[in-house]
C-alpha positions in Angstrom: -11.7 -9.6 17.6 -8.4 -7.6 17.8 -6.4 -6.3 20.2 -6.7 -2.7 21.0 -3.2 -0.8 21.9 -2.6 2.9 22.9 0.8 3.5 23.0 3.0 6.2 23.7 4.0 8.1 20.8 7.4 8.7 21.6 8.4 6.3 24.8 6.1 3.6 24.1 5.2 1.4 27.1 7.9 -1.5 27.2 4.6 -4.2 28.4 3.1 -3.3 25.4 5.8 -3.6 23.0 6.6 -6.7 24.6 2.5 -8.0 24.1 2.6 -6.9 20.6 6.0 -8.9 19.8 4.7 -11.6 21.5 1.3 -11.2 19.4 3.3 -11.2 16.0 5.3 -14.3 16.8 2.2 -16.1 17.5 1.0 -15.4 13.8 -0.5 -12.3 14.5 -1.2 -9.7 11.9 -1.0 -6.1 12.8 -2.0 -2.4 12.0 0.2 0.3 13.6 1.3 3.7 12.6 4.6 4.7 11.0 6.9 7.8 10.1 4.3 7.9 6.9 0.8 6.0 7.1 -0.3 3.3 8.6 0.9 -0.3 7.5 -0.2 -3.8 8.2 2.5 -5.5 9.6 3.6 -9.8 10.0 6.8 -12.0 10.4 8.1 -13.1 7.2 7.7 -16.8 8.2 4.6 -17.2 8.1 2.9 -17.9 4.7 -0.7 -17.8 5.8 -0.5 -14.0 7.0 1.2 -12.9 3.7 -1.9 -14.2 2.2 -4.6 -12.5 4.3 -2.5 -8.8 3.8 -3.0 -9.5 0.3 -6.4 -10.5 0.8 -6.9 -7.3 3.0 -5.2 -4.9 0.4 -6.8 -6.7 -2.7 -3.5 -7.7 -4.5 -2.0 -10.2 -6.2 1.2 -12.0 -6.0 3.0 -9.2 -7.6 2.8 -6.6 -5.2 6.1 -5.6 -3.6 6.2 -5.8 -0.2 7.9 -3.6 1.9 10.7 -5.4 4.8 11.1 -2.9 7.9 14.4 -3.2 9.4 16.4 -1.9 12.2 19.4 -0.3 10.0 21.3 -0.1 7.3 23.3 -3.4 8.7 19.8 -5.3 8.7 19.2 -4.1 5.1 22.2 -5.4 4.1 21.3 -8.9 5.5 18.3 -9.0 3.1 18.8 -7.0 -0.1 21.9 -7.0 -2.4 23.5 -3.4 -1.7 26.4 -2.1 -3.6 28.9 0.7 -2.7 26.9 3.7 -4.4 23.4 1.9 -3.0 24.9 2.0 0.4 25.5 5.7 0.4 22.0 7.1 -0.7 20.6 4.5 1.9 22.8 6.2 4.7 22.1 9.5 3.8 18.4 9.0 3.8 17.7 6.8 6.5 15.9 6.6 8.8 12.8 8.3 6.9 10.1 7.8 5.0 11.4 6.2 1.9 11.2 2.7 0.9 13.9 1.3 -1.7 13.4 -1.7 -4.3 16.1 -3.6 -3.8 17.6 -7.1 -4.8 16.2 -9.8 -1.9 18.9 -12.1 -1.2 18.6 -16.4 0.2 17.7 -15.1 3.4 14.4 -13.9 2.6 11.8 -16.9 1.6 10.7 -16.9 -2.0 7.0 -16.3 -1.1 7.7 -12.6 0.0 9.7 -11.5 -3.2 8.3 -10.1 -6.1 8.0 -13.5 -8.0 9.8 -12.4 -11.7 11.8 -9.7 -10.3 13.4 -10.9 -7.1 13.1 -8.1 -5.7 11.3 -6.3 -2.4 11.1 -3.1 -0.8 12.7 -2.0 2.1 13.3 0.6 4.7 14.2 1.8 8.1 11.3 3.8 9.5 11.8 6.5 11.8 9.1 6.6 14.4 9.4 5.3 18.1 7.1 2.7 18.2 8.0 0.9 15.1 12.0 1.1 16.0 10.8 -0.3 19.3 9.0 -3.0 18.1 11.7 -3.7 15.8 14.0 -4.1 18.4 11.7 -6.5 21.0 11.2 -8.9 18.0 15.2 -8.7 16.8 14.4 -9.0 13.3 12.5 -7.2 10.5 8.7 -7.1 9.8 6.9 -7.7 6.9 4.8 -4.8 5.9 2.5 -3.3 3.5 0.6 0.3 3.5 -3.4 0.3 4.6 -4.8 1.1 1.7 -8.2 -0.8 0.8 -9.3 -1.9 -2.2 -11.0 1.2 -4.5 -9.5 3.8 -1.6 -7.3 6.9 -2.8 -5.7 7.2 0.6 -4.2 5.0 3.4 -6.9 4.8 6.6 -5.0 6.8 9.6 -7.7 6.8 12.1 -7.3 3.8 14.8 -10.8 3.8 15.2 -11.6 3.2 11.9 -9.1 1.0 11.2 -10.8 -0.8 14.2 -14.4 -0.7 12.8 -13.4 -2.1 9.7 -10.7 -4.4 10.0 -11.6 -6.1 13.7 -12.4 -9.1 13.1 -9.3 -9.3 10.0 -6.1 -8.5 12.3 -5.5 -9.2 15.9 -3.5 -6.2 16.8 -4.4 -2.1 16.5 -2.1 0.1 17.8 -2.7 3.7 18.4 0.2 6.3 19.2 -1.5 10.1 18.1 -1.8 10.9 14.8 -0.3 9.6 11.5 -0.9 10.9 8.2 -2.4 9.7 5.3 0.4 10.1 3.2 2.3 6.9 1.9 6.5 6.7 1.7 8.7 7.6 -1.0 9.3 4.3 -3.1 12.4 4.4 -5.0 13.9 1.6 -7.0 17.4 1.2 -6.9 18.0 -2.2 -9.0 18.6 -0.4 -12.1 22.0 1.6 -10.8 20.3 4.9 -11.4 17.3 5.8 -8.6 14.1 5.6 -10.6 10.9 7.4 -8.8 8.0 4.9 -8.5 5.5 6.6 -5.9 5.8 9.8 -4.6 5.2 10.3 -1.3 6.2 12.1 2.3 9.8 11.1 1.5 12.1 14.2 -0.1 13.3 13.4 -3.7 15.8 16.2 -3.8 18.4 13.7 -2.1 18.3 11.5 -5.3 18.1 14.1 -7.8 14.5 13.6 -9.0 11.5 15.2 -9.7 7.5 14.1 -9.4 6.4 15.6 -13.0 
């Protein structure tokens, strides 16, 4: 049965951040709120949690995961970013985007999108994500709640603990979070291409949603 967390929305309790780090590292699978919706969330390193979020969302190996990271310094670590890459990442993080990017050696195989190499990232801007972020000192591996058949990411807490209690071992609550999913953006081609919109702003790449 998970774990139940209420957390400060915006100075989240340092004991709690420090259980919910210490929960991931031991294999645990989590759902917490972001700067968008809420998102299930794992270490990269361990293969057996990648396969219950896919189990969880109901999809297959080519889903793109989405890496959370600190900055643009930890994106850089685990994506291929060139000079022009760099600067729409700097201008529009942190925020509610998340950019398909090039993984590089330092991300296991597993995670990647298996023909394309590639993986989302972003850097979220919400307290208790940065702050979890920060306790572990590296990224998380995430992927929007959104069930199978669903139109819209679950946001409620309590909810998300009535139906997914006995599937994660980690809920954390910190006020509300919208239903609305990031921004995804693809960036591999050298021209941003749109692939979901979402809360993110598209004016800063020059695109539209028609």
């Amino acid at each position: 049965m998970a774990q139940y967390f209420s957390l400060h929305p915006e100075h989240p309790q340092p004991r709690l951040i420090r259980q919910a780090a210490q929960i991931m590292r031991a294999g645990g699978l989590v759902a917490l709120p972001t700067d968008s919706a809420y998102a299930l969330a794992a270490l990269t390193g361990d293969a057996s949690v990648l396969a219950r979020i896919r189990q969880i969302r109901g999809v297959d190996e080519r889903h793109h995961f989405t890496l959370m990271c600190r900055d643009l310094s930890e994106i850089a670590t685990y994506a291929r970013v060139d000079n022009a890459q760099y600067r729409l990442l700097k201008a529009t993080t942190p925020g509610a985007y998340t950019f398909i990017l090039e993984g590089t050696k330092e991300l296991p195989r597993r995670v990647l999108h298996p023909k394309r190499k590639t993986i989302g990232l972003r850097v979220p801007d919400h307290p208790v994500v940065s702050a979890l972020l920060e306790e572990l000192n590296e990224p998380m591996l995430t992927s929007t709640l959104l069930l199978p058949g669903e139109d819209l990411p679950l946001t409620d807490p309590e909810e998300i603990r009535d139906r997914l209690a006995k599937q994660v071992e980690l809920i954390i609550e910190a006020g509300y979070c919208g239903p609305e999913a990031t921004t995804v953006i693809d960036l591999t081609s050298g021209v941003p291409e749109l692939v979901r919109a979402g809360r993110g702003d598209l004016a800063p790449f020059g695109l539209t949603a028609d």
